[in-house]
KOLTI-950882 format. One record per residue (C-alpha): residue number from 1; y, z, x. Coordinates in pm, 1 decimal. Each point is the difference from the previous one (the first is absolute). Layout:
N
i;yy;zz;xx
NUM;Y;Z;X
...
//
This chain:
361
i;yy;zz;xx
1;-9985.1;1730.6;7412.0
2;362.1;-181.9;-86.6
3;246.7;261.8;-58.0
4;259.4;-21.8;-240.0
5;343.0;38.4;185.3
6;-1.0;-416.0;179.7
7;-45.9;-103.0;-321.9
8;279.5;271.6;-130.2
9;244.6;-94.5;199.1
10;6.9;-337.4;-90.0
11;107.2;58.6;-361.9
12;339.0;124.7;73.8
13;-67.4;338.8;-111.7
14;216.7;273.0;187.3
15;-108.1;213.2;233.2
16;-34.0;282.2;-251.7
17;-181.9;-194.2;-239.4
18;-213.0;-96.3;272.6
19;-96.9;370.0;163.9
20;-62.7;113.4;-386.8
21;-218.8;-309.1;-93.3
22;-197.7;-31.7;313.5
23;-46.9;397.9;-18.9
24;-175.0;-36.5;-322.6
25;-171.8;-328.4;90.5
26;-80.2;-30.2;381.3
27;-196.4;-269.4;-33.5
28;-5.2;-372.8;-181.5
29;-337.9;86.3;-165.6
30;125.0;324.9;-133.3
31;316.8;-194.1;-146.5
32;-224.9;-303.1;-138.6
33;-223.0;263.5;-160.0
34;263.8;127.6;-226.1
35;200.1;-141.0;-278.2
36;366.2;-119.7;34.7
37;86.8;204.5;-271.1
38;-146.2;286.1;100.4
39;136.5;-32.7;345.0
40;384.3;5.0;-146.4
41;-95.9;296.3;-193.2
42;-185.5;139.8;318.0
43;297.9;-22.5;189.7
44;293.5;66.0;-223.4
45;230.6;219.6;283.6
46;-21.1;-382.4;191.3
47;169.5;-210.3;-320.6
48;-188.1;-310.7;123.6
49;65.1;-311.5;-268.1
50;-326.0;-66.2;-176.5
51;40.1;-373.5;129.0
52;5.2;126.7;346.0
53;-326.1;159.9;-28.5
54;-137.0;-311.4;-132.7
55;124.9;-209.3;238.7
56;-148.5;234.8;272.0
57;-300.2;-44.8;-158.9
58;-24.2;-373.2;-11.2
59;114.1;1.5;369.1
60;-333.2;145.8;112.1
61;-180.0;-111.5;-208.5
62;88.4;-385.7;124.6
63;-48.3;142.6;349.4
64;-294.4;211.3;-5.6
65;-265.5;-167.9;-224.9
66;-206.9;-274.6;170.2
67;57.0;-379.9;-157.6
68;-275.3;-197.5;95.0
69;212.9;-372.2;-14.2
70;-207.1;-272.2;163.2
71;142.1;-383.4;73.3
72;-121.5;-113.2;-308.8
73;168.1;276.5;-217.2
74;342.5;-69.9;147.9
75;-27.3;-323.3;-22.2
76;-99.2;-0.8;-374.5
77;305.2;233.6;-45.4
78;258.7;-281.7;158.7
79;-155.6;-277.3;-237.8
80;35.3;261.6;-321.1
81;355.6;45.2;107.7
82;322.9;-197.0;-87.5
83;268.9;-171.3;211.0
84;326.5;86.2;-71.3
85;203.0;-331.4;-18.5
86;418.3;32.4;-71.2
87;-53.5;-332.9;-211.8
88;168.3;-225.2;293.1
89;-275.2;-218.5;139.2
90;195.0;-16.8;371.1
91;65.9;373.5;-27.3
92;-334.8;10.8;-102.6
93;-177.0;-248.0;253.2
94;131.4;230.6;305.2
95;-234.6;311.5;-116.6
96;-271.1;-294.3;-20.3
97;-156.2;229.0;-322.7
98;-22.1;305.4;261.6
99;243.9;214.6;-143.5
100;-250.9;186.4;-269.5
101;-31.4;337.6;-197.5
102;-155.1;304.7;148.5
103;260.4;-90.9;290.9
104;358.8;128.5;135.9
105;301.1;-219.2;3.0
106;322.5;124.2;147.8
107;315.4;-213.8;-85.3
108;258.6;57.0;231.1
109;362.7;-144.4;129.8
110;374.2;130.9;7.4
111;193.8;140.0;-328.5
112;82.9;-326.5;-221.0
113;-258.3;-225.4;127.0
114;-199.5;-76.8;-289.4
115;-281.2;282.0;41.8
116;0.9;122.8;-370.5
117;40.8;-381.1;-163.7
118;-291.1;-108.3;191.9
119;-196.2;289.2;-212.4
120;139.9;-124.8;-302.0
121;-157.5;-301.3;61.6
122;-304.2;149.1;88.7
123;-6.8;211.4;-326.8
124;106.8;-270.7;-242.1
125;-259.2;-269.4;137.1
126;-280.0;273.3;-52.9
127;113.9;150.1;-314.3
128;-46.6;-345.4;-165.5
129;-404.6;75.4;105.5
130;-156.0;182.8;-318.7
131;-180.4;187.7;202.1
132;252.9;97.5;219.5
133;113.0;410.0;5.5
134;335.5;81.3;172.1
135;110.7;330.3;116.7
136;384.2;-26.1;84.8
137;101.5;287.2;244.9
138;343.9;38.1;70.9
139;193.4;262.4;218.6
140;419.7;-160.2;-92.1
141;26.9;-248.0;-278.8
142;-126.2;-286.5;185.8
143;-221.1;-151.2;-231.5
144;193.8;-99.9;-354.1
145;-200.5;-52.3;-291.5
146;261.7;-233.3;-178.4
147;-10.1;-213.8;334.7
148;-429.8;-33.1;-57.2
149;54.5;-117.7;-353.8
150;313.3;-209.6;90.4
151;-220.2;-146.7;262.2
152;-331.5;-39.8;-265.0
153;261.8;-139.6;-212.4
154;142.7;-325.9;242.3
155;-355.0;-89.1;39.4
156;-15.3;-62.5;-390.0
157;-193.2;273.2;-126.5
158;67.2;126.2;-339.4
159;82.1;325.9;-122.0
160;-380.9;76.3;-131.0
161;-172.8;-69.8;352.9
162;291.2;213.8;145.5
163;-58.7;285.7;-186.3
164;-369.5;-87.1;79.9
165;61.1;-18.7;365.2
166;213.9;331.5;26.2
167;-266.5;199.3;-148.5
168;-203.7;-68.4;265.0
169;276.1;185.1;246.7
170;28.6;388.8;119.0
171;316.6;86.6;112.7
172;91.6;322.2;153.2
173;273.1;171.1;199.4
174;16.3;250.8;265.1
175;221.0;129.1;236.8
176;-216.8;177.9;235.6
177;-292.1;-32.8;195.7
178;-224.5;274.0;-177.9
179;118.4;-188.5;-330.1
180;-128.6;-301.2;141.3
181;-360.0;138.2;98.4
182;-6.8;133.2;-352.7
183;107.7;-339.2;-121.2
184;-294.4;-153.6;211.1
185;-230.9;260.9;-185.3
186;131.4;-105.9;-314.1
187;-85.6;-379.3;64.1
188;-339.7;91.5;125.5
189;-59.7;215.2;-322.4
190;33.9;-358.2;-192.2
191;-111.6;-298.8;203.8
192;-333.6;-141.5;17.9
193;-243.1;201.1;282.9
194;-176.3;-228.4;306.2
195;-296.4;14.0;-235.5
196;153.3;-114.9;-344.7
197;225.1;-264.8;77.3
198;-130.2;-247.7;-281.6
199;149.5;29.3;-361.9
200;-240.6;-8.8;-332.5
201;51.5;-394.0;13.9
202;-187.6;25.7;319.4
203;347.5;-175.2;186.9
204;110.5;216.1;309.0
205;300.9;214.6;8.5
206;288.6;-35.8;161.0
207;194.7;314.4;159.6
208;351.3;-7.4;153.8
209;166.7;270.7;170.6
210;389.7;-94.4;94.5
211;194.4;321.3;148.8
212;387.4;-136.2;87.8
213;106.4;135.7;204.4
214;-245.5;249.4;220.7
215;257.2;99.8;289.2
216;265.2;129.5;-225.6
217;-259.1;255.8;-84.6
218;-111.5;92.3;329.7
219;279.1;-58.7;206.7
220;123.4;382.6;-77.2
221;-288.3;135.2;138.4
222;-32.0;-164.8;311.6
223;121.5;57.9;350.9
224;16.6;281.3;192.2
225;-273.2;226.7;21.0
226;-74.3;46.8;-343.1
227;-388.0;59.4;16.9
228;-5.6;20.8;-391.1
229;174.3;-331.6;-72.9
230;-284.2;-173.1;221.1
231;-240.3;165.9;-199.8
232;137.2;-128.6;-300.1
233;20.7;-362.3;140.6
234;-393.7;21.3;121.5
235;-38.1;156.5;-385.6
236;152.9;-330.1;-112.6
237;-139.5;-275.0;185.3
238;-298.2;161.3;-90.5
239;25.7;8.3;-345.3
240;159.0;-380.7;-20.8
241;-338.8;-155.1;188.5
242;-202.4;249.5;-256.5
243;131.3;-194.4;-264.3
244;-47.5;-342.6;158.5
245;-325.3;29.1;138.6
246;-158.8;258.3;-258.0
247;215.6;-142.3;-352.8
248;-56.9;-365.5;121.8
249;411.9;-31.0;-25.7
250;235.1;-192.4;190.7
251;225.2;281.7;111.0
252;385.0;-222.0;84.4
253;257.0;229.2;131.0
254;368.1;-88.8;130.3
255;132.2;129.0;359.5
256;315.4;-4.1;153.1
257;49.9;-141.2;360.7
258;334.0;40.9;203.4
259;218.2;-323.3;92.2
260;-86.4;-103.1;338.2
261;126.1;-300.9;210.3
262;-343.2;74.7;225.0
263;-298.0;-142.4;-244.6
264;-239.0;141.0;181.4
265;142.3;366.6;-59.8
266;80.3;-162.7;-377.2
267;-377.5;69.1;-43.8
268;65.9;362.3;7.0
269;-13.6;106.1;-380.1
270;184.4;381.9;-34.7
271;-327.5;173.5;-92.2
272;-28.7;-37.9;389.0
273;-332.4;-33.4;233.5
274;-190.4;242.5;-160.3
275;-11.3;-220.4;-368.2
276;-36.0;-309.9;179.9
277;-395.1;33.8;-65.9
278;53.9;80.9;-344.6
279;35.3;-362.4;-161.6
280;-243.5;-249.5;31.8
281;274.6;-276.3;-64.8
282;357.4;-12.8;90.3
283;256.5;-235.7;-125.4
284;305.9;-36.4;216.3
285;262.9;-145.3;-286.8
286;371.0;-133.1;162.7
287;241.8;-64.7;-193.5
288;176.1;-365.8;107.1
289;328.1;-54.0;-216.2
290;101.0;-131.2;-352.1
291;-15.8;-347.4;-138.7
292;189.1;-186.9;-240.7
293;-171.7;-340.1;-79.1
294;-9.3;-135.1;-367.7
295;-338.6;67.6;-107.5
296;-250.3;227.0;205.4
297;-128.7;95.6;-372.1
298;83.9;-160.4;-342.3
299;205.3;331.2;-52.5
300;263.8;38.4;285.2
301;139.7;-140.3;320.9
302;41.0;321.5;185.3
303;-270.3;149.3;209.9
304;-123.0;233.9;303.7
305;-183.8;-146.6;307.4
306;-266.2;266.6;122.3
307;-285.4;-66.7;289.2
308;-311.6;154.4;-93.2
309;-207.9;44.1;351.0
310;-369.1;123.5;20.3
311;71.3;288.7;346.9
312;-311.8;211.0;-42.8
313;-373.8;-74.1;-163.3
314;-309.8;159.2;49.3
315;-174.6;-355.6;-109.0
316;196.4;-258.4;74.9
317;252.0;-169.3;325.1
318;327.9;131.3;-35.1
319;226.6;-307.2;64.7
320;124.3;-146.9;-310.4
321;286.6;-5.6;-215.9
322;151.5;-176.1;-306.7
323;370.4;-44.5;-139.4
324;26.5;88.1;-377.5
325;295.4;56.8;-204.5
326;94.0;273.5;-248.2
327;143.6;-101.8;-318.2
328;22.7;179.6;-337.6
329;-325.7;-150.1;-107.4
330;-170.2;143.3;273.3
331;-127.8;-154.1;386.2
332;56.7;-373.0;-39.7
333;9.5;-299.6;260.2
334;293.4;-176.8;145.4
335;-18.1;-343.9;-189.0
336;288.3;-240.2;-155.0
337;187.4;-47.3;308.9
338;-125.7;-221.2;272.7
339;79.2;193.5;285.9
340;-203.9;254.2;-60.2
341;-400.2;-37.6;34.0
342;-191.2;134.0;-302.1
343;-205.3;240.7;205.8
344;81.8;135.9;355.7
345;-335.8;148.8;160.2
346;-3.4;75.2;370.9
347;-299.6;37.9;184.3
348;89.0;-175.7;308.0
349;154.5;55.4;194.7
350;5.6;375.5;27.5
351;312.3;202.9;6.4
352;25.3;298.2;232.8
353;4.1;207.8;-355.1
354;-411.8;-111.1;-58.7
355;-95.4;-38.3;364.2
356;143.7;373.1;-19.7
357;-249.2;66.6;-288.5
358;-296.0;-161.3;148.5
359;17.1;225.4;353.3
360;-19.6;284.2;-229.9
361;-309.8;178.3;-84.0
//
């Protein structure tokens, strides 16, 4: 018989909410068997959030109940699913249509590199899909809605598909990491489930979860021995692969890395070893230097250099990279001046940054 308290402690609850709740529930089935409602009413001495309960709930329940999944099931899942494509064929080419929904991606790399405009581009590309949901999660004014339309704009869209396009897009603050669970609960209330991922034109749905930028949320509660802020983080990575694997959405979240002149120990995102399981991607993006050159776009002459590199995938060799550029239109290549090449893709041969990435695990 499971009893209650593993899964408890888990949820972040403290230590007198957890005595009181596992006192009236000892075990999982005794929890499962009673409303969520009814347990918050139960229970009112222990002040537990409704959306705690319910997240409690949907923990065991993913964990406890049997899911008979042969090959042929998964496999029909990955053809119903959708790669997620930033709109840059070379960008594109190095996740060699990999990079899909119901999957983790972790963008990393040092403060000013590029992390959040690489997102942009992300969410802009996909937002011009009709079928394309976006749920915008952002912990510190990263993410500008004037710079989306701005960017929707300089590819010559008028003010009609804007509006269109925008509609389409959820965005939502927080400041902490129980607002972001609830936020996660809030975008699971809304998108498609695994099961319903087709609209009433029979076309599948697309589902997008960007969170920019994940460490400034949970970098307060690590370190040290704080049992309950590791409780939280478990509580969170569980709840972002419940939403990719059970919604069917690509969940895209931004994470800070510390400079480094030793690459290899670059590859240490500040979440530290514990969330290096977590994602099932991780982008590595470096920011090179600023260009000037007449005409990288046919609006402006100024421009950021950023290397995007592929450092972690569950599917696919971790040894390429590709040289983009930001510009107020969005991710553009380097063209109009000859001594640049239009694309810069590295495979070969490897740095000590991806031979790094491929001795890991």
């Amino acid at each position: 018989m499971d009893l209650l308290k593993p899964f408890a402690e888990t949820s972040g609850l403290s230590g007198e909410q957890l005595a009181i709740l596992t006192a009236h529930y000892p075990t999982a089935l005794d929890f499962l068997d009673i409303d969520c409602e009814v347990v918050v009413s139960t229970i009112p001495e222990a002040a537990i959030p409704l959306e705690v309960i319910k997240r409690l709930r949907r923990l065991i329940l993913h964990q406890l109940i049997p899911k008979d999944t042969t090959g042929n099931d998964l496999f029909a899942t990955y053809q119903s699913g959708f790669p997620l494509t930033f709109g840059l064929p070379h960008l594109d080419d190095i996740f060699r249509t990999e990079l899909r929904n119901s999957e983790v991606l972790e963008v990393c790399g040092t403060p000013l590199s590029g992390k959040t405009q690489l997102c942009l581009q992300l969410i802009c590309h996909n937002l011009l899909d009709t079928s394309c949901t976006i749920a915008i999660i952002d912990t510190g004014s990263h993410i500008s809605p004037s710079r989306i339309a701005g960017i929707l704009r300089l590819w010559g869209h008028g003010e009609d598909k804007l509006e269109e396009c925008l509609r389409r897009l959820t965005f939502m603050k927080v400041t902490t990491i129980s607002r972001l669970l609830q936020a996660l609960d809030y975008v699971s209330s809304f998108l498609p489930s695994s099961r319903d991922t087709r609209g009433s034109d029979g076309v599948s749905t697309k589902s997008i979860v960007v969170i920019d930028s994940l460490y400034a949320i949970v970098a307060p509660i690590i370190g040290g021995r704080k049992v309950e802020g590791f409780a939280l983080m478990s509580q969170l990575a569980f709840t972002m692969k419940y939403v990719a694997t059970e919604l069917q959405a690509a969940v895209v979240y931004t994470n800070l890395k510390p400079p480094s002149e030793d690459s290899e120990a670059g590859l240490q995102a500040n979440l530290g070893v514990f969330w290096q399981s977590v994602p099932h991607h991780r982008i590595s993006v470096h920011r090179v230097g600023e260009l000037h050159v007449d005409s990288l776009t046919a609006q402006v002459g100024h421009a950021t250099e950023i290397v995007v590199s592929l450092v972690k995938s569950t599917k696919i060799a971790p040894i390429c990279s590709v040289t983009v550029c930001i510009t107020p239109a969005g991710l553009s290549w380097k063209t109009g001046n000859s001594s640049f090449d239009q694309t810069k893709t590295t495979s070969s041969p490897k740095s000590k940054l991806f031979r790094a990435a491929e001795s890991r695990p």
